[in-house]
C-alpha positions in Angstrom: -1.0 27.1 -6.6 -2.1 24.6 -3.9 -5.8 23.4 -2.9 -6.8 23.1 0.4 -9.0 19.8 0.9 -10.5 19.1 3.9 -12.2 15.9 5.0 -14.8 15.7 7.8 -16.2 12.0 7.3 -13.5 9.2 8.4 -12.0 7.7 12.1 -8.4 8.0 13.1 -7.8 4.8 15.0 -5.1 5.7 17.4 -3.4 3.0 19.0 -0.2 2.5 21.3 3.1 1.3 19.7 4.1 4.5 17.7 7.6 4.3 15.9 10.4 6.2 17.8 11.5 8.4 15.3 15.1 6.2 15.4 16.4 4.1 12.8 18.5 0.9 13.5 20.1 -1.0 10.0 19.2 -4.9 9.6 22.2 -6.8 8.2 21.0 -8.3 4.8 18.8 -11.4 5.3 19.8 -14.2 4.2 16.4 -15.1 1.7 14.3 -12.9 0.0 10.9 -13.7 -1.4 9.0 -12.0 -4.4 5.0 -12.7 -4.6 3.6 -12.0 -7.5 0.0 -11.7 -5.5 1.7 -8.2 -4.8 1.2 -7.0 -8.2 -2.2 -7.0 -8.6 -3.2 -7.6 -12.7 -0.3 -8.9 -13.4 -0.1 -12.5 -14.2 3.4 -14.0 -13.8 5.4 -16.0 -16.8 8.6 -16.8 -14.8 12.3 -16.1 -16.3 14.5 -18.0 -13.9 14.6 -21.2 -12.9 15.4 -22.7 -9.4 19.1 -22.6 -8.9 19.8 -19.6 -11.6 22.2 -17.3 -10.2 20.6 -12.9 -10.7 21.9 -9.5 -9.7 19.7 -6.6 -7.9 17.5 -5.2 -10.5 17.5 -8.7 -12.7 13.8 -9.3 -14.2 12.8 -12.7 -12.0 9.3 -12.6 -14.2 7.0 -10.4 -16.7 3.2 -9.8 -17.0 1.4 -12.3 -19.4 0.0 -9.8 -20.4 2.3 -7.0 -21.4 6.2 -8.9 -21.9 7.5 -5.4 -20.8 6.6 -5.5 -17.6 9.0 -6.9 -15.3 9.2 -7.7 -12.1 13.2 -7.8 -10.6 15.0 -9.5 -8.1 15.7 -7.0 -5.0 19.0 -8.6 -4.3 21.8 -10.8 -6.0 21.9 -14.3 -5.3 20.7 -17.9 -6.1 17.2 -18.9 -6.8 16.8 -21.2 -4.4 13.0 -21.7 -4.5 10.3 -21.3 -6.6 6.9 -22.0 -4.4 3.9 -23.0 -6.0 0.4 -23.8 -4.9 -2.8 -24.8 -6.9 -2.9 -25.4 -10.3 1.0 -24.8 -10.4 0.2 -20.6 -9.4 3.2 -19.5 -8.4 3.1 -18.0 -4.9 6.7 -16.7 -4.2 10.2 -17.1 -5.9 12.3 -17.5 -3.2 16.7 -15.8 -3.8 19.4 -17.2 -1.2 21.2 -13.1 -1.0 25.3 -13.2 -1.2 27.4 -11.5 0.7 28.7 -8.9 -2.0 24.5 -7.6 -3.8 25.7 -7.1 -6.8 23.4 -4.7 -9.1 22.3 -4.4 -12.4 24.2 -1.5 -14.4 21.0 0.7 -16.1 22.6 3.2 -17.0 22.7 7.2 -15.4 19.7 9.1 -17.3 18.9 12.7 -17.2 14.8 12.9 -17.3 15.1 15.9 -18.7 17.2 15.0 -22.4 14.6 12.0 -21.8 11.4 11.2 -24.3 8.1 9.9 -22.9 8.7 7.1 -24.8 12.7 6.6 -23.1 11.8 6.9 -19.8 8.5 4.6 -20.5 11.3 1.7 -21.6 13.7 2.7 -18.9 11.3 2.2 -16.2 10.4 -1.3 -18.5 14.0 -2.8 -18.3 14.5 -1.7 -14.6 11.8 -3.2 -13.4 10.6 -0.1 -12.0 7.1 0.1 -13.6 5.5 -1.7 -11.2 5.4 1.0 -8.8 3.2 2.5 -11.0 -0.9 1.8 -10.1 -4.3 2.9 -11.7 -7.7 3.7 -11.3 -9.8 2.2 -12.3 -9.2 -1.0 -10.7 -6.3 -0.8 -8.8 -3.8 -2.5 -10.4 -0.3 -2.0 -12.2 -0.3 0.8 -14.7 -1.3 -0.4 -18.2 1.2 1.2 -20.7 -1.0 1.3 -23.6 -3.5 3.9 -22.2 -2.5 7.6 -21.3 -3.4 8.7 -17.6 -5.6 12.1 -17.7 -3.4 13.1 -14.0 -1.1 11.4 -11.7 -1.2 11.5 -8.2 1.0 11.5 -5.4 -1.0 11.0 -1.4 2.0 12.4 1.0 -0.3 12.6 3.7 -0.1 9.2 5.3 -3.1 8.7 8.1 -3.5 5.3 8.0 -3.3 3.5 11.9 0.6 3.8 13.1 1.6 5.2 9.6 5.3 5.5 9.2 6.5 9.3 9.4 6.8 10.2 5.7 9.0 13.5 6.8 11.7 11.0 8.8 12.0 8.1 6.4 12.1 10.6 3.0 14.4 12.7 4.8 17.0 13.5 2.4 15.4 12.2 -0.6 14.3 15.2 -2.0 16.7 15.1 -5.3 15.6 11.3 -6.1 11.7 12.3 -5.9 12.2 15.3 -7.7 13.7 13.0 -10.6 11.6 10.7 -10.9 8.3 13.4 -10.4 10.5 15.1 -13.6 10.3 11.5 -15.3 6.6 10.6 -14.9 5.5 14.3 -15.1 6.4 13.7 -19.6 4.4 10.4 -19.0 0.8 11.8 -18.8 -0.2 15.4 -20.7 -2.4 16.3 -17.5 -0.8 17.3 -13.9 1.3 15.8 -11.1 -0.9 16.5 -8.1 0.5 15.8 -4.3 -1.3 15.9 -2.0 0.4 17.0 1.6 -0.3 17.7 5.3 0.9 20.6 7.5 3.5 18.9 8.9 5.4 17.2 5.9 8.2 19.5 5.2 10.0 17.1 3.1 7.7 18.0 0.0 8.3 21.8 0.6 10.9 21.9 -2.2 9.4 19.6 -4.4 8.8 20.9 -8.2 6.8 19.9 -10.9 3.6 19.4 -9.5 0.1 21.0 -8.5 0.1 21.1 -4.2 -2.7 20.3 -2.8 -3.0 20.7 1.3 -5.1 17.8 3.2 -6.2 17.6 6.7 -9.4 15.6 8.5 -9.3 12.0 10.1 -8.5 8.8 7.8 -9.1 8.5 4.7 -7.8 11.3 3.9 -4.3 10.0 3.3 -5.9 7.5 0.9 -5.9 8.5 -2.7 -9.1 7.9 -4.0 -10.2 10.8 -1.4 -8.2 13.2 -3.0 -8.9 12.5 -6.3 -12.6 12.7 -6.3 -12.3 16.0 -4.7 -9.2 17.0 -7.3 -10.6 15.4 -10.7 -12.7 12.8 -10.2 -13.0 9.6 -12.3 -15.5 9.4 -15.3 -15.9 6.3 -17.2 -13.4 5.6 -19.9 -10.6 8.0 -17.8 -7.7 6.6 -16.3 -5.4 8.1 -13.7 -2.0 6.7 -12.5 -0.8 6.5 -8.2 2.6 6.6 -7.1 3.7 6.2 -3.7 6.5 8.6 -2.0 8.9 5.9 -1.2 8.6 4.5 -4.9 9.7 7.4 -6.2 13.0 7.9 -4.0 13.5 4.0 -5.8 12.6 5.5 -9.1 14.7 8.8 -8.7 17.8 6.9 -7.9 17.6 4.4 -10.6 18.1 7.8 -13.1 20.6 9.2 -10.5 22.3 6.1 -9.9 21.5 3.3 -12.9 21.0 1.3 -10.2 17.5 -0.4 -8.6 17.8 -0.2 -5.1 14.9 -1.7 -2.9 16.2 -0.5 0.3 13.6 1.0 2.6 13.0 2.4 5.9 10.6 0.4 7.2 8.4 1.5 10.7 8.2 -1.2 12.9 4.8 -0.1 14.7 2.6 -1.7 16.8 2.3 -3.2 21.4 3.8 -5.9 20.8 7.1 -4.8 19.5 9.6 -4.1 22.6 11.2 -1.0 20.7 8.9 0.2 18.2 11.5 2.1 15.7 12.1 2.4 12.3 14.5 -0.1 10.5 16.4 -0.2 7.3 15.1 -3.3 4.5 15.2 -4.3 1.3 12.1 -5.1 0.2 11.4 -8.7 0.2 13.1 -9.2 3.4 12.6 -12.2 5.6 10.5 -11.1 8.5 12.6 -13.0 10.9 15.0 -10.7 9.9 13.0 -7.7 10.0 11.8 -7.9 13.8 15.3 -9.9 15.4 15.4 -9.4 19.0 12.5 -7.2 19.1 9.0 -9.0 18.9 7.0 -10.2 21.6 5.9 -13.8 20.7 3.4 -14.8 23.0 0.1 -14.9 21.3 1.0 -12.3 18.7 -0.2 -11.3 15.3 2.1 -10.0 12.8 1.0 -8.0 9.5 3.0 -6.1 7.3 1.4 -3.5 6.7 -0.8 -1.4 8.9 -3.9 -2.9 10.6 -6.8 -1.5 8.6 -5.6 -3.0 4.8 -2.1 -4.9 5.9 -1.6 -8.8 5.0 -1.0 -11.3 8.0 2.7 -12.5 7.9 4.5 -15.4 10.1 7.8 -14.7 11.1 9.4 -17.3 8.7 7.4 -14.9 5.7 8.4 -11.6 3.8 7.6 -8.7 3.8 5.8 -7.4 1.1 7.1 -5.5 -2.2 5.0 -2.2 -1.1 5.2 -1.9 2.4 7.3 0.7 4.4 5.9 -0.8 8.0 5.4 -4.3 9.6 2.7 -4.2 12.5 2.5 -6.4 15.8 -0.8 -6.2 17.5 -1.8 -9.2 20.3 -3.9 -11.7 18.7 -7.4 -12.2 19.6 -8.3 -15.4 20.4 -9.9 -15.0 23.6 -14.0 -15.0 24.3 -15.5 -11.8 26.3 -18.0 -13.2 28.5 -21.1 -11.1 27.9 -19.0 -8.5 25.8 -22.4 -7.2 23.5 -23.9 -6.0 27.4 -21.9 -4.4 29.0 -20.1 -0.4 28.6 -16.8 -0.9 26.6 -14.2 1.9 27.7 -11.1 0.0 26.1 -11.8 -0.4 22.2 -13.0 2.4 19.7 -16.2 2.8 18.3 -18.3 5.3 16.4 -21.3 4.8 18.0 -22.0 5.8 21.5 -23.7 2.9 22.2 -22.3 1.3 25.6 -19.0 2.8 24.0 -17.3 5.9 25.4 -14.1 6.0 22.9 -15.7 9.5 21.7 -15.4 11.1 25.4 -11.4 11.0 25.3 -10.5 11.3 21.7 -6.8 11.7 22.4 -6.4 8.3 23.9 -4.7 6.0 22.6 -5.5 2.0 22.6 -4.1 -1.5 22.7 -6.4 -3.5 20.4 -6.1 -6.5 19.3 -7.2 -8.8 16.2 -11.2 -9.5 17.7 -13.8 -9.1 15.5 -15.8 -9.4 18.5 -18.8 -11.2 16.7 -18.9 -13.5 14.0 -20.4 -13.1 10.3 -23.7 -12.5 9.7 -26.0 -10.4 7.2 -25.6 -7.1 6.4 -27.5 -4.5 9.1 -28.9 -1.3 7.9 -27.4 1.0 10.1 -26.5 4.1 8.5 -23.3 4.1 10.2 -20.8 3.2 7.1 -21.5 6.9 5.6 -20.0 8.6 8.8 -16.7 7.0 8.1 -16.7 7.0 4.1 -16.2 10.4 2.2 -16.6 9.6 -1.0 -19.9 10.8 -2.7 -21.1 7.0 -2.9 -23.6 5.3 -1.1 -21.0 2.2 0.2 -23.9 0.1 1.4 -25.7 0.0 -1.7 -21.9 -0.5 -4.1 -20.9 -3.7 -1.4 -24.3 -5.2 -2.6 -23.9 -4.6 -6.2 -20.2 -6.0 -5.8 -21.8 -8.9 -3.9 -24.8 -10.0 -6.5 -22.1 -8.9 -9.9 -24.6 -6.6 -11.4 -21.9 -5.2 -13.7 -24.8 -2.0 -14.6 -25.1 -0.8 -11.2 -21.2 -1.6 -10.0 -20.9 0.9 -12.9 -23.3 3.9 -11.8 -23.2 3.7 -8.1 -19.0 4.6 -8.6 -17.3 1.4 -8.8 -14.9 3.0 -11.3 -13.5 5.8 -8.3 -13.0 2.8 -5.2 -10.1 0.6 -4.6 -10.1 -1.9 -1.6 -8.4 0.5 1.0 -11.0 2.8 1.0 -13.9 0.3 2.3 -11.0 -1.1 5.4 -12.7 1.5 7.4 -16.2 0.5 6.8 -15.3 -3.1 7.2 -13.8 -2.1 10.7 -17.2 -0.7 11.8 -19.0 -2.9 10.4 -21.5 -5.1 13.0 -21.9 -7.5 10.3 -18.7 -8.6 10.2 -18.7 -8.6 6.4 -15.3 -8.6 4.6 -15.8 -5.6 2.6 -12.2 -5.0 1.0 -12.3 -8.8 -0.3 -15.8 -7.8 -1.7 -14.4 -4.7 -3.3 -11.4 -6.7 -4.6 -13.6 -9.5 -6.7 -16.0 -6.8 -7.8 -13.0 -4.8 -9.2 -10.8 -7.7 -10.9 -14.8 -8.7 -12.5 -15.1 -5.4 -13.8 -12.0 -5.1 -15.4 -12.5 -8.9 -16.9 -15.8 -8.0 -18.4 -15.8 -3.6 -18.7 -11.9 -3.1 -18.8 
């Protein structure tokens, strides 16, 4: 039995450089780079050293934390670097990929002659738990605690969001494994959530459907799950992500861990924005070749709203399935607060005239066309934010660290992603998913 959910508060920021729904594969890059600053809450305790030959799927470092959580190389090859910066934190391990990516033998399972407890350790040794978040907090999944539900967002509305229907094409037996794996894991429901138009999740089994439609956020999951069963204190819920599940589903298929992803290269500044084939970890270089416009470009991998800036000599990170090129903006707007703005989006209808043509599509770039300043009372934040919070008053709280009212105004239910859109409107400039982040990794030091 499916839900129907539908979200009125939120902004779709439509802009020019939409993938072309064709793939082209990328010859294997010749370095790969891990971060561990892409698996929030886990601090890293390395296992190789620099020059230590690994396979696809060997464990490059595990959680401080938890020893059983590993984190794997994508590819086989030498360690050729192991980057630090201050106070020896180590920023990136760094594997020189051979010619031959040789894997890791895990083994075929079969979810369903599978304990909880089996497929818990088989997702430990393969380096596959990772791909497993939680709320509270946003971070990797702890082990010890039992989820209440898991959920799975299939509706992907984020700016330029790859085409969940083209790139899972095909892949309906891996995620129907590994939804048949992680379904034993929790003794609540698998809820996904899907729009109209994803077909690829028609077949899918195991699960609780839940149809979603309205502007982003509605693809994010923290939208869906306070409309589904929201988060009290003391609950926990567990997030996987579509294309981590096809990774999942073909390490039981296969016994093998294999990274490989199509990634959307979106974005005005690409020449041929398409989709391409990488393994996660892939140089960026690599990623883009003969395909980027250089002059005075950003690149994020990512999407715009909650993406991380990149150069082309970095990686793209462990998560993402697209790599964004907008022009970078660097240049001044003489009199730009005076004047009637027809070429940028806004909510307000203030000298802006983005709400007369809301099928047009724009080529933004990365101005925050005014500079940092205290936060304005507008009123404006609650038109794009659906959840039952009051954003304003949470950023303050996260701001000043009062752990009691972080606590009651819903600081249990929010992950970064879901203020990108209130930091995008914002006419105070203020960094609000940077806010959200310290609030979060505070509360789970001192409430977690």
């Amino acid at each position: 039995m499916s839900k129907d959910i539908r979200i009125t508060k939120g902004l779709d920021i439509k802009l020019v450089g939409e993938a072309k729904k064709s793939t082209t594969k990328t010859s294997l890059s010749s370095t790969y780079a891990i971060k561990p600053d892409d698996f929030h809450g886990i601090t890293p305790k390395l296992l190789v050293k620099e020059g230590a030959e690994v396979k696809a799927g060997q464990a490059l470092f595990y959680s401080k934390s938890d020893e059983r959580i590993l984190v794997p190389s994508p590819v086989s090859g030498k360690v050729v670097e192991i980057k630090r910066g201050a106070r020896r934190k180590v920023l990136a391990v760094k594997i020189a990929a051979n010619a031959k990516n040789e894997h890791t033998d895990f083994g075929v399972k079969k979810p369903s002659d599978m304990s909880a407890q089996e497929i818990k350790e088989h997702l430990f040794l393969s380096g596959c738990w990772p791909f497993i978040k939680q709320r509270p907090f946003d971070v990797v999944a702890n082990p010890n605690q039992t989820p209440k539900a898991i959920f799975i967002s299939g509706y992907a509305t984020a700016p330029l969001a790859a085409d969940l229907s083209y790139t899972l094409n095909g892949k309906e037996l891996e995620i129907n494994t590994a939804i048949e794996a992680i379904a034993k894991l929790t003794e609540g429901k698998v809820h996904l959530s899907v729009g109209k138009e994803e077909a690829i999740f028609n077949g899918i089994k195991n699960v609780e459907k839940h149809n979603v439609s309205g502007p982003h956020p509605a693809g994010n999951v923290s939208t869906q799950i306070a409309r589904i069963d929201p988060i009290n204190k003391g609950e926990v819920v567990w997030i996987v992500k579509p294309a981590d599940l096809v990774v999942m589903g073909e390490l039981f298929l296969t016994g093998r861990l294999n990274l490989t992803r199509t990634i959307a290269l979106t974005g005005s500044q690409f020449e041929n924005p398409q989709y391409v084939t990488a393994i996660s970890g892939a140089s960026i270089a690599d990623v883009v070749k003969n395909n980027l416009n250089n002059d005075n470009t950003r690149i994020i991998s990512g999407d715009v709203l909650t993406g991380n800036q990149v150069n082309e000599d970095g990686f793209l990170g462990y998560y993402d399935n697209q790599v964004t090129a907008i022009p970078e903006g660097d240049d001044y707007e003489f009199f730009g607060w005076n004047k009637p703005v027809f070429d940028k989006i806004s909510p307000s209808r203030a000298l802006t005239f983005s709400w007369l043509n809301p099928k047009k599509k724009y080529d933004l770039n990365t101005n925050t066309n005014g500079e940092h300043r205290a936060f304005v009372v507008t009123g404006s934040y609650e038109n794009v934010f659906p959840l039952d919070i009051y954003p304003m008053q949470l950023l303050k709280a996260f701001m000043y660290k009062d752990l009691d009212e972080m606590e009651a105004l819903g600081g249990y239910e929010v992950a970064p992603e879901d203020f990108a859109l209130t930091e995008f409107i914002c006419v105070s400039k203020q960094p609000h998913q940077k806010i959200i982040r310290e609030g979060l990794d505070l509360m789970r030091e001192e409430l977690g």
